[in-house]
Backbone and ligand atoms as CSV (ligand in chain L), in Angstrom:
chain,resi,resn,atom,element,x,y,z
A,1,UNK,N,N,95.887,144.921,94.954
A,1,UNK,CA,C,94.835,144.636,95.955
A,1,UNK,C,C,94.391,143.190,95.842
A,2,UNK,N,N,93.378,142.611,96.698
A,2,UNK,CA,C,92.933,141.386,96.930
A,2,UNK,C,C,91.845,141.278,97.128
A,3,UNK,N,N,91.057,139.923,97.008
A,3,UNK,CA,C,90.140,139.435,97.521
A,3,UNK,C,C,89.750,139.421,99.045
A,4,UNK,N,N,89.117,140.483,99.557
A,4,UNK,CA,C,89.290,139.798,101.297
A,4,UNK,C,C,87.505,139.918,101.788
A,5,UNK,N,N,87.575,138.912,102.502
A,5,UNK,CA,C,86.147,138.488,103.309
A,5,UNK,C,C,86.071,138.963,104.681
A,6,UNK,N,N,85.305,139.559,104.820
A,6,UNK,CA,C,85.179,140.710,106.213
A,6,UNK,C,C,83.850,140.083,106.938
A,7,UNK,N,N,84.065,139.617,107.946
A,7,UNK,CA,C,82.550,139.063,109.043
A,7,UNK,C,C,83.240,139.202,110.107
A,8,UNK,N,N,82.377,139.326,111.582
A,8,UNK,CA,C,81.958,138.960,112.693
A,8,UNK,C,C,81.505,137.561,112.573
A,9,UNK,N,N,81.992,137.345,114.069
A,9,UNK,CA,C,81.124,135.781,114.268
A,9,UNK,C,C,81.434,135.525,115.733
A,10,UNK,N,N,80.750,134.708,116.427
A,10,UNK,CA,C,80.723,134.366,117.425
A,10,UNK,C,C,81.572,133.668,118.152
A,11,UNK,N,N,81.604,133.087,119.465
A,11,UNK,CA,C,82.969,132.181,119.803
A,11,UNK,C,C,82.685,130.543,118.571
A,12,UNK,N,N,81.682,130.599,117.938
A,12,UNK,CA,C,81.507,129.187,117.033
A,12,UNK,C,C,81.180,129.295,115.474
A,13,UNK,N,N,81.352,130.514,115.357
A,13,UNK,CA,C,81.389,130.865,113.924
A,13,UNK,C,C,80.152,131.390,113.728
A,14,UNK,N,N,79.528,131.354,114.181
A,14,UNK,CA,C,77.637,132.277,114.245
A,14,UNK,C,C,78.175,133.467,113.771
A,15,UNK,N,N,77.261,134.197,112.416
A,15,UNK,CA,C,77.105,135.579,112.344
A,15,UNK,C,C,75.766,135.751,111.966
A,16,UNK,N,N,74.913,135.131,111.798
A,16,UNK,CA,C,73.515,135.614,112.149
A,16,UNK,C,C,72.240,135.221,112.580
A,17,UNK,N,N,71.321,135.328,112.859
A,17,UNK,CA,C,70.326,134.912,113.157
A,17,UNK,C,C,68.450,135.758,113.009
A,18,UNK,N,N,67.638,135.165,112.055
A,18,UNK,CA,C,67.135,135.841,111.827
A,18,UNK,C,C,66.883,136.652,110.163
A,19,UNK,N,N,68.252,137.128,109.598
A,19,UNK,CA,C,68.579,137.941,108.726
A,19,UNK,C,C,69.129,139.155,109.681
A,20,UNK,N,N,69.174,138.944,111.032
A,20,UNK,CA,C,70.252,140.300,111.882
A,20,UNK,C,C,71.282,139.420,112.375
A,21,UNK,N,N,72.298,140.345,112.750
A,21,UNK,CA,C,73.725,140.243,113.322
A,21,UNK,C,C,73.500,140.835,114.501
A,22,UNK,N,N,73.352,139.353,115.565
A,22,UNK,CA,C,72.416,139.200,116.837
A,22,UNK,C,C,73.270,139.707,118.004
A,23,UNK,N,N,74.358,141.060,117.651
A,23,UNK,CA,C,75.212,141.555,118.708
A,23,UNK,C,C,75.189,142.953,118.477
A,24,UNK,N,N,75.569,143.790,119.427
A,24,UNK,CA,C,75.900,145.167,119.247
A,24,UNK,C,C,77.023,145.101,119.445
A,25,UNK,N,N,77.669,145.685,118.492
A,25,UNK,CA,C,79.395,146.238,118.716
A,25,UNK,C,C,79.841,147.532,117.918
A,26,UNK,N,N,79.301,148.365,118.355
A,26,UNK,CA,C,79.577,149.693,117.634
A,26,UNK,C,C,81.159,149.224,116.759
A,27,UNK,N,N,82.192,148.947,117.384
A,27,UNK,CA,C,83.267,149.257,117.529
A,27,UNK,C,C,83.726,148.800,115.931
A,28,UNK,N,N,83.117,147.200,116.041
A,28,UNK,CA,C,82.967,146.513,114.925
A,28,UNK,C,C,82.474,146.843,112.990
A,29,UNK,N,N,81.154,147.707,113.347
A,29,UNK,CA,C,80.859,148.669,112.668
A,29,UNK,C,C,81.684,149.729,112.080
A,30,UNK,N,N,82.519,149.862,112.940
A,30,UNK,CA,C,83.348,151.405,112.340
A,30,UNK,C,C,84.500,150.370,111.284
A,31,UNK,N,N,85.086,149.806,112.079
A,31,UNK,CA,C,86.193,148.847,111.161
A,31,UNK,C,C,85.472,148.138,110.144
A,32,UNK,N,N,83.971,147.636,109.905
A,32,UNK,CA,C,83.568,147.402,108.807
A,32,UNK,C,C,83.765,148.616,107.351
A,33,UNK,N,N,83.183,149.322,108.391
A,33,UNK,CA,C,83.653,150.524,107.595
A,33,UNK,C,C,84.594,151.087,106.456
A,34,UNK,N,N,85.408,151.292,107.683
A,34,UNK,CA,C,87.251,151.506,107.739
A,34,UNK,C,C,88.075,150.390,106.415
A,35,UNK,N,N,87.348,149.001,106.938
A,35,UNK,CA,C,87.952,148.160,106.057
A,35,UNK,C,C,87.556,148.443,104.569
A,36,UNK,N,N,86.090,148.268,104.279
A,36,UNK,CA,C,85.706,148.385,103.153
A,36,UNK,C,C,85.387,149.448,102.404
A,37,UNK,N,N,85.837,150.697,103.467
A,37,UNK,CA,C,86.458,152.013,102.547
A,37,UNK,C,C,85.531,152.443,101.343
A,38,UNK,N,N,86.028,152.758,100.547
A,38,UNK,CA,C,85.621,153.396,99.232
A,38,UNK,C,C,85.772,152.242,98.015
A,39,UNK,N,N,86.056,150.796,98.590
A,39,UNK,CA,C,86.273,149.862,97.270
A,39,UNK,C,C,85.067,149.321,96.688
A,40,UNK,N,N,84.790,148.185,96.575
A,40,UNK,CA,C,83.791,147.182,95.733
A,40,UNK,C,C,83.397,146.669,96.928
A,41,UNK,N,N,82.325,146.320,97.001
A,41,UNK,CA,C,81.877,145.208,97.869
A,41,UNK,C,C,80.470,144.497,97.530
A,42,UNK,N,N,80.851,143.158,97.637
A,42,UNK,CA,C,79.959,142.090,97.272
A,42,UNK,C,C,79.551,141.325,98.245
A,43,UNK,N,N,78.217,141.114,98.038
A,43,UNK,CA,C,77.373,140.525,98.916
A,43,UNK,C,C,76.249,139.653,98.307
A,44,UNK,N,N,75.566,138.511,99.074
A,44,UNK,CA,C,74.363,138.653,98.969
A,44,UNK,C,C,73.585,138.978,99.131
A,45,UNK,N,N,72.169,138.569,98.451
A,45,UNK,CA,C,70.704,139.075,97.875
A,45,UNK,C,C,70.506,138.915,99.372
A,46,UNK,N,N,70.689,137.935,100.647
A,46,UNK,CA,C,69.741,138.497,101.404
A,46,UNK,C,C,70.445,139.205,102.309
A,47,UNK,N,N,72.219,139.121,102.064
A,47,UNK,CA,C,72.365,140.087,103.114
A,47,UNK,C,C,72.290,141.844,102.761
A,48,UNK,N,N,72.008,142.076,101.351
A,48,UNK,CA,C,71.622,143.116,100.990
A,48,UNK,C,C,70.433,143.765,101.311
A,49,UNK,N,N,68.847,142.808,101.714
A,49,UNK,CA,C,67.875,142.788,101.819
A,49,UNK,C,C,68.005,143.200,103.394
A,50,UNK,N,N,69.123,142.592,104.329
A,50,UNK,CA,C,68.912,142.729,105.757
A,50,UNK,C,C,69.372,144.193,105.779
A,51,UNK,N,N,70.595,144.762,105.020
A,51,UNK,CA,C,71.081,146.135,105.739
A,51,UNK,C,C,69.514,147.098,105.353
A,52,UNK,N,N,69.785,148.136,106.593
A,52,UNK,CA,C,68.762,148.437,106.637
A,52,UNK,C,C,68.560,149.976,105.872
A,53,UNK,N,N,67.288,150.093,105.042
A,53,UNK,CA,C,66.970,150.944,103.921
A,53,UNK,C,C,67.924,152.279,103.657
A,54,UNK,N,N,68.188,152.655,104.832
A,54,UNK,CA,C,68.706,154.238,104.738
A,54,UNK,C,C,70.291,153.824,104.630
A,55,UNK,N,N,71.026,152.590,104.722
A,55,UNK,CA,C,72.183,152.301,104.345
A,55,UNK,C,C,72.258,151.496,103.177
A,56,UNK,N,N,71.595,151.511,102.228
A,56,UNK,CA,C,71.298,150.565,100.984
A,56,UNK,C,C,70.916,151.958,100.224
A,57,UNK,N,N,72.022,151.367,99.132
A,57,UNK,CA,C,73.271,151.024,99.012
A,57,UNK,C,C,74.323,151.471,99.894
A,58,UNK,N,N,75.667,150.548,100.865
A,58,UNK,CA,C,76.405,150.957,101.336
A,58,UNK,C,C,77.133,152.298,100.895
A,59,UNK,N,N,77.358,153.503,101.186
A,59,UNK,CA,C,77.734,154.661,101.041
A,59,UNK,C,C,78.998,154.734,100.397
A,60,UNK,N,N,79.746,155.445,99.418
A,60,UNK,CA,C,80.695,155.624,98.651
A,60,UNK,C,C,81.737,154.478,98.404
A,61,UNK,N,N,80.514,153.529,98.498
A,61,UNK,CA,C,81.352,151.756,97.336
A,61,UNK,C,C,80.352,151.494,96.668
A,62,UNK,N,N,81.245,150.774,95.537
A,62,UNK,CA,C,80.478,150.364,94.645
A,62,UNK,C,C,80.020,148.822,95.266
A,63,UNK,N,N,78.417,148.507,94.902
A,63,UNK,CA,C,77.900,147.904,95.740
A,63,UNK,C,C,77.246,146.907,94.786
A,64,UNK,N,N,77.718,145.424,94.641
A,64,UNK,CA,C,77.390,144.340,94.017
A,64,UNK,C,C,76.240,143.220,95.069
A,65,UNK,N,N,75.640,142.830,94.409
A,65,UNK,CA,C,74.656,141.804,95.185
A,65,UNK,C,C,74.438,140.895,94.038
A,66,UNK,N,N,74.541,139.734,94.679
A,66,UNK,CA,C,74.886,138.451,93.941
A,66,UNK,C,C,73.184,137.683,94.060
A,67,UNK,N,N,72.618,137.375,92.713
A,67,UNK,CA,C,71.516,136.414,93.235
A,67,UNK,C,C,70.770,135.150,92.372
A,68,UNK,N,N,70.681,134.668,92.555
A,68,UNK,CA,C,70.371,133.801,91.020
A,68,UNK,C,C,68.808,134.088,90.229
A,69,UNK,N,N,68.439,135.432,90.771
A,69,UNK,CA,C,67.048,135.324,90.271
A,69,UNK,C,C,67.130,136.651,89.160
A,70,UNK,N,N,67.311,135.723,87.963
A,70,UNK,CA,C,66.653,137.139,86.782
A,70,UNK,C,C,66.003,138.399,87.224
A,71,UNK,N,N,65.943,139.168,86.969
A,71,UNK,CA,C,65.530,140.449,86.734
A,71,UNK,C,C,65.291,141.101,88.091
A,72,UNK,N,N,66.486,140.648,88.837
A,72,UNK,CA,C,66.351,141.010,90.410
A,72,UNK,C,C,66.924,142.721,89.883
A,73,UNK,N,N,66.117,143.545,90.796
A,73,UNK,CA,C,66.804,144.800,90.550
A,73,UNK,C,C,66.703,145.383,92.694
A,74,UNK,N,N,68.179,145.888,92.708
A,74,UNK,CA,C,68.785,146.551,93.549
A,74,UNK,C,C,69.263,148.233,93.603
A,75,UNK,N,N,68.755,148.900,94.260
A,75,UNK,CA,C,69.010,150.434,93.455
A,75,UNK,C,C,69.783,150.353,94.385
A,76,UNK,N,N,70.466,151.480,93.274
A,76,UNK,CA,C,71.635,151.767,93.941
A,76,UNK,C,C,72.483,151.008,93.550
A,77,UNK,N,N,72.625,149.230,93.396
A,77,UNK,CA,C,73.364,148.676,93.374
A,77,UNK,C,C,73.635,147.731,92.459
A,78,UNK,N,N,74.943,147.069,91.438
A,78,UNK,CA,C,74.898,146.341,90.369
A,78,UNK,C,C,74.519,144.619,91.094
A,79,UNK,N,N,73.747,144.095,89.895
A,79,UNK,CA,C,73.495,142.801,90.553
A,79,UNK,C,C,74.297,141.860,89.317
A,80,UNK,N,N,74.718,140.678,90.031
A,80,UNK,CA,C,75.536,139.855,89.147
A,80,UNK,C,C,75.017,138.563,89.649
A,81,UNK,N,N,75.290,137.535,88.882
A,81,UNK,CA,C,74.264,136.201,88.298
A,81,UNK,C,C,75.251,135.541,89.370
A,82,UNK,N,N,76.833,135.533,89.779
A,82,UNK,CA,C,77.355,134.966,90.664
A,82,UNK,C,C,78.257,135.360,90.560
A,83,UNK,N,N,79.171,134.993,91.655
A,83,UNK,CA,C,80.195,135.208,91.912
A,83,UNK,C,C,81.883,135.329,91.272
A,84,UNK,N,N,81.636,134.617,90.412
A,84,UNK,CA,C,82.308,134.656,89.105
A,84,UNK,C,C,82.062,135.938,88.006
A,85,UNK,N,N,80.949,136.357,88.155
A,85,UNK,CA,C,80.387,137.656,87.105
A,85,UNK,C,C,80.792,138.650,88.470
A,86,UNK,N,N,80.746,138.923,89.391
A,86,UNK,CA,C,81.121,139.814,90.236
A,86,UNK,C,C,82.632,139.832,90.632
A,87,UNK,N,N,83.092,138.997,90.320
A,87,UNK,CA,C,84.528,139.251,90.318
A,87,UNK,C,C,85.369,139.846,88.848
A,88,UNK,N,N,84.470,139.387,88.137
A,88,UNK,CA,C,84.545,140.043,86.466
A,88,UNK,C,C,84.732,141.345,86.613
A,89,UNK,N,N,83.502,141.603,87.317
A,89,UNK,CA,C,82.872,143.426,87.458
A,89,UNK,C,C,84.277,144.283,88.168
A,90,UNK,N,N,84.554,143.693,89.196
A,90,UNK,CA,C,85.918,144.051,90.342
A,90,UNK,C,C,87.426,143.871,89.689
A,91,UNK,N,N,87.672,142.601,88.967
A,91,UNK,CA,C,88.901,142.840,89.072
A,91,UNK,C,C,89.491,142.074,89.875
A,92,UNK,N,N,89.306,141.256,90.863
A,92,UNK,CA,C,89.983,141.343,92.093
A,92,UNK,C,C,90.457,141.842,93.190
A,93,UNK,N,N,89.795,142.936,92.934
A,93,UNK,CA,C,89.787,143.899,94.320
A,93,UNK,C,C,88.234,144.217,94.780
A,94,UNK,N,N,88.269,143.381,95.632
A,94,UNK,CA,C,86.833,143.519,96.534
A,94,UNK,C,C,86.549,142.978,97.763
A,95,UNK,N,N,85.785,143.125,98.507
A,95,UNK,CA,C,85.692,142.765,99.808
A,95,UNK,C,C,84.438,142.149,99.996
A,96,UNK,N,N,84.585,140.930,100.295
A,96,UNK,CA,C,83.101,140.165,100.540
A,96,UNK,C,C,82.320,139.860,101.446
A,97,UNK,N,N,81.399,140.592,101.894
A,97,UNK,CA,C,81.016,141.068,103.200
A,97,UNK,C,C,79.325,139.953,103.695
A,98,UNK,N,N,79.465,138.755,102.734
A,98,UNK,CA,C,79.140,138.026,103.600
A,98,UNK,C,C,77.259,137.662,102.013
A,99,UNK,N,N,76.149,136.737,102.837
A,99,UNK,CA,C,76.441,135.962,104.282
A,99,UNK,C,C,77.155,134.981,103.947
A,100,UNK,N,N,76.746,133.747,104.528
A,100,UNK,CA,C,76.836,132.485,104.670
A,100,UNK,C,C,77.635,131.552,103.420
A,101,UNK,N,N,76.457,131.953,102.796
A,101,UNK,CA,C,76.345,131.207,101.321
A,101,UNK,C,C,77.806,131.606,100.451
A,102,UNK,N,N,77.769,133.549,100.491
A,102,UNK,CA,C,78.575,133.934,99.961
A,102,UNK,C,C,80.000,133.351,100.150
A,103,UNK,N,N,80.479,133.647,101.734
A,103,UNK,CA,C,81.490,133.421,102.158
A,103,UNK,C,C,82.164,132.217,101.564
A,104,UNK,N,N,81.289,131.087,101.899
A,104,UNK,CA,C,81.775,129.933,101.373
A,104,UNK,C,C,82.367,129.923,99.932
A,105,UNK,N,N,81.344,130.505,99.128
A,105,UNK,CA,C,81.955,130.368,97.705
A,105,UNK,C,C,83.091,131.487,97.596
A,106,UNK,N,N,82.833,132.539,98.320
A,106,UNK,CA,C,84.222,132.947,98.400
A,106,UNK,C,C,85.443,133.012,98.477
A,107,UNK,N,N,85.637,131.298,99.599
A,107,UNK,CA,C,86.852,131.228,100.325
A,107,UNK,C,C,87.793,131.148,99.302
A,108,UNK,N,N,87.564,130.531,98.624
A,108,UNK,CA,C,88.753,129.972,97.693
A,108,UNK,C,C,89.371,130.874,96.796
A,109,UNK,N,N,88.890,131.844,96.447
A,109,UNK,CA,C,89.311,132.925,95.824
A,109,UNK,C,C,89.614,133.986,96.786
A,110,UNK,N,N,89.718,133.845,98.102
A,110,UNK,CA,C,90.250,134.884,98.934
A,110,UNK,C,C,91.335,134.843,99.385
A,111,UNK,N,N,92.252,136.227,99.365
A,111,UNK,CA,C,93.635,136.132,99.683
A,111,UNK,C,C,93.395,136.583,101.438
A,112,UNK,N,N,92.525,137.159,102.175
A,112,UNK,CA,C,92.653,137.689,102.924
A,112,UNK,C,C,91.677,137.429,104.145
A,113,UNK,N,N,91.345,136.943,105.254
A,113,UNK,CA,C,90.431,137.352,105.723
A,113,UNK,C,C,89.899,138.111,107.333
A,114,UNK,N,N,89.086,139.021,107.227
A,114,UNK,CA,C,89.507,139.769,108.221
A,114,UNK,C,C,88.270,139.612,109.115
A,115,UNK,N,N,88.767,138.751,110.028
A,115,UNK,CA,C,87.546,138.412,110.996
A,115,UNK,C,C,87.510,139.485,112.256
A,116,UNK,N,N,86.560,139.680,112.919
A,116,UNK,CA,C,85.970,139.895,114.150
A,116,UNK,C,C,84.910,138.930,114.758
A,117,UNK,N,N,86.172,138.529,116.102
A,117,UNK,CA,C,85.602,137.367,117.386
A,117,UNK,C,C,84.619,138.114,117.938
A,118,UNK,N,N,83.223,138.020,118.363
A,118,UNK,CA,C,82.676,138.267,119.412
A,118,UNK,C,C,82.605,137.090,120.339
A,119,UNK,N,N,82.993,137.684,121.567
A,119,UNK,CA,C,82.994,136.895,122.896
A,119,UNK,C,C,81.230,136.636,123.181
A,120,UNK,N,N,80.600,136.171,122.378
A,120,UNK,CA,C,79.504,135.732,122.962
A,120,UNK,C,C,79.029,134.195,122.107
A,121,UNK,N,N,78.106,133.799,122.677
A,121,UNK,CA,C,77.094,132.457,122.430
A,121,UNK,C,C,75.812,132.842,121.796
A,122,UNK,N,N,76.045,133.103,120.798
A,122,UNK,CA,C,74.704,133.224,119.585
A,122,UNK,C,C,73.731,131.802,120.104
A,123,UNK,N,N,72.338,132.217,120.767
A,123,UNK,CA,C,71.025,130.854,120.594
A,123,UNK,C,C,70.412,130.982,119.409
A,124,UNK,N,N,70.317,129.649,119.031
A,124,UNK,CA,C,69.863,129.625,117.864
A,124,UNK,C,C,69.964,130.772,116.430
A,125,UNK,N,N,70.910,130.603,116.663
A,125,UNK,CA,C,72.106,131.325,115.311
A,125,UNK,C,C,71.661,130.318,113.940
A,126,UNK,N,N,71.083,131.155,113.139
A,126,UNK,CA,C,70.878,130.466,111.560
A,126,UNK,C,C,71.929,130.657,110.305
A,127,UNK,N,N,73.218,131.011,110.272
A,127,UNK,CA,C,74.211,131.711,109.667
A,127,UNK,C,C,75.252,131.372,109.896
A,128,UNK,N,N,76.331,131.258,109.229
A,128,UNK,CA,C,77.644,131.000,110.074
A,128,UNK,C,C,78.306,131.271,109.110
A,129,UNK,N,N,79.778,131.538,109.260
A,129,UNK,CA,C,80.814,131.603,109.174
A,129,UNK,C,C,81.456,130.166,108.252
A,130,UNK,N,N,81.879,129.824,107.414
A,130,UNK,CA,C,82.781,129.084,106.943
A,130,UNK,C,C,84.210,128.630,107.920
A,131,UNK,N,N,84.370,127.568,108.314
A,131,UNK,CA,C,85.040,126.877,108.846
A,131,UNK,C,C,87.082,127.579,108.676
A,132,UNK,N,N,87.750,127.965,109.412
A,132,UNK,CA,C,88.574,128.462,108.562
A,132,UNK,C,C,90.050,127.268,108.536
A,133,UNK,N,N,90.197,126.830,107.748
A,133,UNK,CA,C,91.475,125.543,107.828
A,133,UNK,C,C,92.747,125.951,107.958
A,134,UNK,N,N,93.004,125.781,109.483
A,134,UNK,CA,C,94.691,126.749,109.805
A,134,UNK,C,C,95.727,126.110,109.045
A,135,UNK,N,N,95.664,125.068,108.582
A,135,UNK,CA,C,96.373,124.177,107.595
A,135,UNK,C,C,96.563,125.382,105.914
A,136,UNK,N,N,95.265,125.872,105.941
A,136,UNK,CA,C,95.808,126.400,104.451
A,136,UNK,C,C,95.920,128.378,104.880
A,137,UNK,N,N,95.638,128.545,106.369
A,137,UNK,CA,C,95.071,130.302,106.801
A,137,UNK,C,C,96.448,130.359,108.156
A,138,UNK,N,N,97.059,131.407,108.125
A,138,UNK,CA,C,97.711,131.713,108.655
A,138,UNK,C,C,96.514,133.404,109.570
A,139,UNK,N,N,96.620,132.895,110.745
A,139,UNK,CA,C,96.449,134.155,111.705
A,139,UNK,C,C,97.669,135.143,112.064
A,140,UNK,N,N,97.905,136.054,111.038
A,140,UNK,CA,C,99.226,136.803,111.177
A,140,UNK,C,C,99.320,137.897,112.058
A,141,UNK,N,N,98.092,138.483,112.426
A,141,UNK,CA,C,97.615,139.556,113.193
A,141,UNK,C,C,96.263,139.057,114.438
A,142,UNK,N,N,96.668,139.098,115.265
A,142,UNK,CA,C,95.673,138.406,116.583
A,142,UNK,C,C,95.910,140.219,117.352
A,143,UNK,N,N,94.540,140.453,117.241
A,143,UNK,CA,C,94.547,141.629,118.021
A,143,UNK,C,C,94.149,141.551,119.595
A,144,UNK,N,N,94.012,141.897,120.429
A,144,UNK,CA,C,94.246,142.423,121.956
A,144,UNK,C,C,92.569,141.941,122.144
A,145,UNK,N,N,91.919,141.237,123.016
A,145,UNK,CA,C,90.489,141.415,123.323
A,145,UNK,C,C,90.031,142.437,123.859
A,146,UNK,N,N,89.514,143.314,123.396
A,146,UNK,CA,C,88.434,144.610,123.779
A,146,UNK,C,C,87.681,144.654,124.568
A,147,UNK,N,N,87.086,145.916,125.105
A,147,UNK,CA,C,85.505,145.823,125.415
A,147,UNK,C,C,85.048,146.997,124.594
A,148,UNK,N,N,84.054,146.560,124.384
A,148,UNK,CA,C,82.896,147.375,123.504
A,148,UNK,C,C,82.429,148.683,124.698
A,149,UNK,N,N,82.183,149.391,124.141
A,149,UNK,CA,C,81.557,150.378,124.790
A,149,UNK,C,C,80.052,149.774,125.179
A,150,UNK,N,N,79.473,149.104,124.015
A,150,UNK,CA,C,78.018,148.066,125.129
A,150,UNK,C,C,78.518,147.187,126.433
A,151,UNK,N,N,79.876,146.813,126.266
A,151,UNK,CA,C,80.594,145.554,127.435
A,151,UNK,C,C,80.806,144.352,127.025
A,152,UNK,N,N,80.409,144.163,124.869
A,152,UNK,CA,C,80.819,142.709,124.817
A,152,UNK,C,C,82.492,143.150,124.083
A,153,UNK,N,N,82.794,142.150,124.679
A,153,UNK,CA,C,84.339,141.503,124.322
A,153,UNK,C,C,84.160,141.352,123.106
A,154,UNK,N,N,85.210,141.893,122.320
A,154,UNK,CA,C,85.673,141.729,121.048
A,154,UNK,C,C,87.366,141.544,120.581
A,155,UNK,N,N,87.650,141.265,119.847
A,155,UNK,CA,C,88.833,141.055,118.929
A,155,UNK,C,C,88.894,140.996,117.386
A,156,UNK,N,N,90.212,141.419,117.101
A,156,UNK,CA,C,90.136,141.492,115.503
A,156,UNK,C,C,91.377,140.781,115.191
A,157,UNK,N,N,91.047,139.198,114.180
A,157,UNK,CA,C,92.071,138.646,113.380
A,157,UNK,C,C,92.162,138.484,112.620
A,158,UNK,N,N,93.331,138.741,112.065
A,158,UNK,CA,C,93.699,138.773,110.563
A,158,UNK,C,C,94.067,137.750,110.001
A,159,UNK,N,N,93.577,137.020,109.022
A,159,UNK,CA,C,94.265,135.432,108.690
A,159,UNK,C,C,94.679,135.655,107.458
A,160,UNK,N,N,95.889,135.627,106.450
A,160,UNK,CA,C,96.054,135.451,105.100
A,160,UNK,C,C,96.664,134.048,104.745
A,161,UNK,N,N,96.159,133.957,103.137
A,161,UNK,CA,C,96.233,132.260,102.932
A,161,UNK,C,C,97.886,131.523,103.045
A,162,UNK,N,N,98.027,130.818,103.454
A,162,UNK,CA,C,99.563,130.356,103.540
A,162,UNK,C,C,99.797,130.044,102.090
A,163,UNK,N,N,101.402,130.556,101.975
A,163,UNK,CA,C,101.681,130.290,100.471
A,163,UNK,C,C,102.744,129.040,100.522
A,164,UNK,N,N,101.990,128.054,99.941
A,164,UNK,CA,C,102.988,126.522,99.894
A,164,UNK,C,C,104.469,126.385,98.714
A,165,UNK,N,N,104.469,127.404,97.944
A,165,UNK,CA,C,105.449,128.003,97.097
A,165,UNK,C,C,106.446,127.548,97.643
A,166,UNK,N,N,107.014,128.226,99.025
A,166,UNK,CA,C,107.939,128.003,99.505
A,166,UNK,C,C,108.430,127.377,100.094
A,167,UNK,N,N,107.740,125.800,100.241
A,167,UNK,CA,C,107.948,124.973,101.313
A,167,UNK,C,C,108.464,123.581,100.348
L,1,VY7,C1,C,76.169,145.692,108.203
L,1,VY7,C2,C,74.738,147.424,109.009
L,1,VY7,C3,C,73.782,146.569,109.540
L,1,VY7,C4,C,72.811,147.089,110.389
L,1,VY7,C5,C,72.790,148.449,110.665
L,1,VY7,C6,C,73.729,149.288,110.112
L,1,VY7,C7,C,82.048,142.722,109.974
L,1,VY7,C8,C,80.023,143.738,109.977
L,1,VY7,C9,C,79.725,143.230,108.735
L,1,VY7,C10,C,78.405,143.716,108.300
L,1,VY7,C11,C,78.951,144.555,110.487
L,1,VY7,C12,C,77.091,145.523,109.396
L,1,VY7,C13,C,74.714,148.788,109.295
L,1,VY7,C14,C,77.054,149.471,109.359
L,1,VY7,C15,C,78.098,149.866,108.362
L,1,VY7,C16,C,77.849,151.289,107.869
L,1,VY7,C17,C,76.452,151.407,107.306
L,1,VY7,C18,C,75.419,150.937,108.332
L,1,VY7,C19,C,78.851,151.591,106.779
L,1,VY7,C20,C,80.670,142.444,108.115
L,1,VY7,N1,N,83.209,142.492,110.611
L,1,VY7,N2,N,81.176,143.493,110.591
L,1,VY7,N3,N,78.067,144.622,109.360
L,1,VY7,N4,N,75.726,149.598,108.798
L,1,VY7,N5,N,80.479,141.905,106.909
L,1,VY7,N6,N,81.833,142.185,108.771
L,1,VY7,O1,O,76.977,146.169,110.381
L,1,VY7,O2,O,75.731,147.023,108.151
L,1,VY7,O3,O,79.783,150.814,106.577
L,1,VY7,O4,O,78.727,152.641,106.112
């Protein structure tokens, strides 16, 4: 298994605003799901703080939240000093489900990442997405644009890291 980073984001890399994820996409939700299964998943302190009470801790994963503040306690869920101690905890098999902050320190240790486009224009979006460099990310899987059962347009792409090994 691998490292893989799972977000939504907007046509500009927006995934939140607020401390919410300023779209409805049922559809999106289920494949969050789907993706992050029954494994590990790591997050941050505030995107742990945003899911909301009756899904905290995410349901049959083991559920890490990353924060730099001593004696932070999360029920339900193990807390680790960073990202480096949460990958300790995993192994390398985990799915990093965000936000901002996380992602970034994520990238580099990720083999995988599994985005969802929303077809919309986040205003004043406080969150984003990490930049993705097609130079080092191969989009191997470009899925079909959707409609949501709300009516926003969606898509799902798959990017894994290009391996320079062979070149
Ligand atoms: C985070 C929720 C947020 C608000 C209300 C319910 C992609 C998503 C995320 C994070 C979407 C969320 C939820 C949905 C998942 C349910 C529990 C309830 C579950 C991400 N592509 N999409 N996200 N929950 N990191 N990446 O909706 O969760 O999985 O059991």
């Amino acid at each position: 298994m691998s490292i893989v980073l799972v977000w939504a984001q907007d046509r500009v890399g927006a995934i939140g605003r607020a401390g919410t994820i300023p779209w409805s996409v049922p559809e999106d939700m289920a494949r969050f799901k789907e993706l992050t299964g029954t494994g590990a998943v790591i997050m941050g302190r505030k995107t742990w703080e945003s899911l909301p009470a009756r899904f905290r801790p995410l349901p049959q994963r083991r559920n890490i939240v990353l924060t730099r503040a001593a004696g932070y306690w999360a029920e339900g869920a193990e807390v680790a000093a960073g990202l480096e101690a949460a990958l300790e905890l995993t192994g390398r098999v985990a799915a990093v489900i965000g936000g901002s902050e996380i992602y970034t320190a994520a990238l580099e240790h990720a083999d995988e990442l599994r985005v969802t486009e929303i077809d919309v224009l986040v205003d004043a979006a406080d969150a984003f997405a990490p930049p993705i460099d097609l130079d080092r990310w191969e989009a191997h899987q470009v899925g079909q644009w959707q409609y949501s059962r709300t009516g926003t347009l969606y898509r799902f792409v798959d990017y894994r890291r290009i391996d320079y090994r062979n070149r």
